[in-house]
C-alpha positions, 0 to 999 in steps of 0.5 A: 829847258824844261824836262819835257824839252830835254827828253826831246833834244836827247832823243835828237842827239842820242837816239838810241844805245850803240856802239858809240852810245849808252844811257845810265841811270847810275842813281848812286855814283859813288858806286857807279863811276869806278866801282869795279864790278865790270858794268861802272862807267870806267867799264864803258868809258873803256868800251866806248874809247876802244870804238871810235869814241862816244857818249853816254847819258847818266841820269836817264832810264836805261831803255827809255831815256826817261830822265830821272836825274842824278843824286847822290854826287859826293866828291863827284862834280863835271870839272873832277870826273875826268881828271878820275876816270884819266887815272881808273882808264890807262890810254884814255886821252884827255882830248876830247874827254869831258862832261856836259850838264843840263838841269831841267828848269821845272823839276831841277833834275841834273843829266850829265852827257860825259864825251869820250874820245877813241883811244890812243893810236896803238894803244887800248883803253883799259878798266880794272887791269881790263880792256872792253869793247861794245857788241852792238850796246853791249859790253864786252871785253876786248875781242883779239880782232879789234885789238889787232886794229887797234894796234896796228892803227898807223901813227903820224899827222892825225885824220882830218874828219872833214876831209872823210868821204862820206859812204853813202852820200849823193848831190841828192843830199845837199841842199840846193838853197846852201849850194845856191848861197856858197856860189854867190859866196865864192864869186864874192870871194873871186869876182874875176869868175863870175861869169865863169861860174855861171857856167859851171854845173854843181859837181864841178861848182863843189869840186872847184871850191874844194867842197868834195874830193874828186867829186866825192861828197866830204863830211866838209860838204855836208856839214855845209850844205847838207840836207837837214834829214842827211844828219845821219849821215855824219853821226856821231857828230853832231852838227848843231848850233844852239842859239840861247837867249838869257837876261841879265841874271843869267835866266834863260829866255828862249833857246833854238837849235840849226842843224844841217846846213850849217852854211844857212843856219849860220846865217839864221843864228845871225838873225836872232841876236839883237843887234840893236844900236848903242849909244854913246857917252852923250858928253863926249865928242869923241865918239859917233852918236850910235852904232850897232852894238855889235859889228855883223862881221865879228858876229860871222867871225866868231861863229865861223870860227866855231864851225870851222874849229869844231872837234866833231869827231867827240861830239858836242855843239856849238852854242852862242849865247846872248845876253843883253849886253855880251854874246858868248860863242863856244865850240868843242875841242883845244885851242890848237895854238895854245893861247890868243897872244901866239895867234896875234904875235905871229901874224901868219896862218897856224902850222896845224888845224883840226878841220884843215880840208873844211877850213879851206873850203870856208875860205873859199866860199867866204866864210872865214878870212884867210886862214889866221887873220880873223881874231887879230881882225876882230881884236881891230875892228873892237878897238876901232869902236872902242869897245873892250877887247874879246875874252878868250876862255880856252879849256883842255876840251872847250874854247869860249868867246865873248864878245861885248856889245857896250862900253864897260869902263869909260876911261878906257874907252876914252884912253883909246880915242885920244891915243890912236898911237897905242899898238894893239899889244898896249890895248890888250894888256890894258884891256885886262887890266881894266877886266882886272883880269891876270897880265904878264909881268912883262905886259904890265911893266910895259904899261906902268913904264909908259904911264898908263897905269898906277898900284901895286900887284895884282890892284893895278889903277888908270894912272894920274897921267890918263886920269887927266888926258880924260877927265877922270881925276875924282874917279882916280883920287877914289882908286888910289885913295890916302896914302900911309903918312896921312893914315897914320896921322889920322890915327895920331889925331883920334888917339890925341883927341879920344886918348885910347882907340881899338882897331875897329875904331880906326877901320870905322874910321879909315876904311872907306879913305882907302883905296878902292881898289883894295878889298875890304880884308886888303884895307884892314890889312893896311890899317893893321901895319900902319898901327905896327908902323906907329909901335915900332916908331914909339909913337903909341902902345898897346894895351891889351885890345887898346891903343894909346900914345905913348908915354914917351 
């Protein structure tokens, strides 16, 4: 964005300085972040918190929301301010706690957004031996009646924010398009009602979907089917989807943002990725001609799935990114189950959900699977295509999916056509491989046990085994390259004609013979021990920097 477009979508999310919002300058951070002089950003983290949580903007004009960037960084950086301001502000959680960058591409000026999540039940968030609160924009030190609350705020199963009424909120704020498009949703989701439905008024369309409570109008309901100018309403969230388009340098190219009702503008992010048809291998007759690059279903999926897990209580928006050949989907809050292999292996809905009221109400307008089926499903519907599995990367505050719109490796692809017996858990595994991503020890035993895979840890190859099933043996000779006893013997062989050689002559030599899968420092290691091999055997010396045979 340029600067002018960032001042914009600013102005848009953070419109003014409250209770839940400040905007800084703080030109020096190496005084500003925990500088103890009682206007710090510890001091306003601790405020903030001891609300009900917030934002605040660094970079900006205080008053004005001019953006003047952020110099002098130091030791500061997004990924290390929390874990600083964790130790400077007791009984600040880590949920909900992190730091959003923007850096504008005209005047390269940075703005960190830095999130904050409220305190702990019973618990006030201190600074400096100090608890504070907000008055309005400004700070103050913690009042004994919002201490009080605070501490006698009940303690057990968390809110569920979408199930909050939301004060204020009439039919008049919904949007008639979204509630027209959630009926047709949920007779496609219950065919039996159809006629049922028909007959049925909105109030008692949004009560039997389980959109509002006792015909109340729910943060769920809004989020959904809100009037775009009914954003308000729901603040501080920030209920938005920002589509971003990038090339293949990671250079953007146009952006977008939907907001109110998330039901359409769900919909309409759809709409803007280029879903256009991949081919495949021409020499294969293994695969179909051409498909979609990307199944339209595992694109709603991915995205419900960030409207549905979305911690909205902090803030944030969901982004989906699209580059040529990859859509990267985001949402704000943890991954409650911890991990994709404990969604897989369990089989069955989660025990706990942040948004449980929305979600319900997603399931029955069609949006999402039964609750807990979606990701095995997409995982399914990929290998079917033959496609790589998606990579979760799941952060303490963040949780990000790509989804891949071609084949990257064609032996896997291959792998997968001709052993349709493969379980899902073998195809995973071998997919990481394949990414050269970190596997189980058990995971990866599995596959070495079943011949699919050769090498040793962390350079594990397609085995011998599947190079052949697909045609891949030159490629597989190249992974696995020569072994010691021919290494050697090509450094017997140059000594025997050149009488003497360094190190370096025997990697001019050798280097491009090993495996491909070793780096370059992992090869010179290789041809290190294979000298020390030959010392130790009395087979040649060293002399000084110079190896020769020996005398012997």
């Amino acid at each position: 964005m340029t600067a002018i477009e960032l001042q914009s979508y600013l102005k848009s999310h953070y419109p003014k300085e409250n209770e839940a919002c400040e905007w800084k300058e703080f030109k020096n951070l190496k005084h500003s972040i925990l500088g103890g002089k009682g206007e710090d950003l510890a001091t306003y983290i601790s405020a903030i918190a001891n609300m009900n949580g917030g934002h605040i903007v660094i970079g900006v004009k205080d008053g004005t929301l001019d953006i003047v960037g952020i110099e002098n960084l130091h030791d500061y950086t997004p990924e290390t301010l929390p874990h600083r301001l964790l130790g400077a502000c007791p009984n600040l959680s880590s949920e909900g706690l992190f730091v959003e960058t923007h850096t504008t591409t005209d005047t390269s000026q940075t703005i960190w957004i830095v999130h904050i999540p409220k305190h702990l039940p019973r618990k006030p968030v201190y600074a400096h031996n100090k608890a504070w609160q907000r008055s309005g924009d400004s700070l103050i030190e913690l009042r004994p009646e919002r201490e009080a609350s605070i501490l006698t705020e009940p303690i057990g199963k968390a809110e569920d924010w979408s199930a909050h009424i939301c004060a204020g909120a009439t039919l008049e704020n919904l949007d008639p398009e979204a509630i027209r498009l959630a009926k047709a949703e949920y007779i496609t989701k219950h065919p039996n009602l159809s006629e049922e439905v028909a007959q049925w008024d909105d109030k008692t369309f949004l009560n039997k979907a389980k959109l509002t409570l006792d015909s109340k109008i729910t943060n769920s309901t809004l989020l959904l089917l809100g009037k775009s100018e009914a954003v308000h309403l729901l603040s501080p969230a920030v209920p938005r989807i920002t589509w971003v388009l990038k090339d293949r340098d990671g250079i953007e190219q146009g952006y977008e943002h939907f907001g109110l009702p998330l039901l359409v503008s769900a919909q309409k992010v759809h709409a803007k990725i280029r879903n256009y048809k991949y081919r495949y291998m021409a020499d294969s007759k293994l695969f179909p001609d051409e498909i979609d690059k990307y199944d339209p279903w595992i694109i709603y999926e991915a995205l419900h799935n960030c409207i549905a897990h979305q911690d909205y209580a902090i803030g944030g928006r969901i982004n989906v990114v699209e580059f040529p050949d990859k859509l990267v989907f985001s949402n704000v809050g943890n991954f409650i189950p911890e991990n994709v292999e404990n969604v897989i292996e369990r089989d069955a809905p989660p025990e706990l959900y942040r948004n449980p009221f929305l979600c319900q109400a997603m399931v029955e307008i069609n949006m999402i699977d039964t609750i807990g089926s979606g990701i095995k499903r997409i995982y399914s519907k990929l290998r079917q295509r033959f496609f790589p599995m998606p990579n979760y990367k799941i952060e303490p505050t963040r949780v990000e999916v790509t989804i891949f719109g071609q084949i990257l490796d064609e032996r896997y692809a291959k792998l997968l056509a001709m052993n349709p017996e493969l379980s899902l858990h073998d195809v995973i595994a071998l997919d990481r491989v394949v990414k050269h991503l970190p596997s189980t020890d058990e995971s990866l035993k599995n596959l070495r046990d079943k011949g699919l895979i050769e090498g040793r840890k962390p350079k594990y190859h397609v085995s011998s085994q599947v190079a052949k099933q697909t045609d891949q043996k030159d490629e597989y000779m190249r992974m696995r390259g020569i072994d010691d006893d021919y290494c050697q013997k090509v450094i017997l062989d140059y000594l025997q004609k050149f009488k003497k050689g360094k190190k370096s002559d025997f990697e001019k030599v050798l280097l491009d013979k090993l495996p491909s899968i070793l780096d370059d420092q992992q090869k010179k290691n290789k041809i290190k021990n294979n000298l020390q091999t030959l010392r130790l055997g009395g087979k040649i010396v060293n002399e000084g920097k110079e190896w020769k045979m020996s005398k012997n």
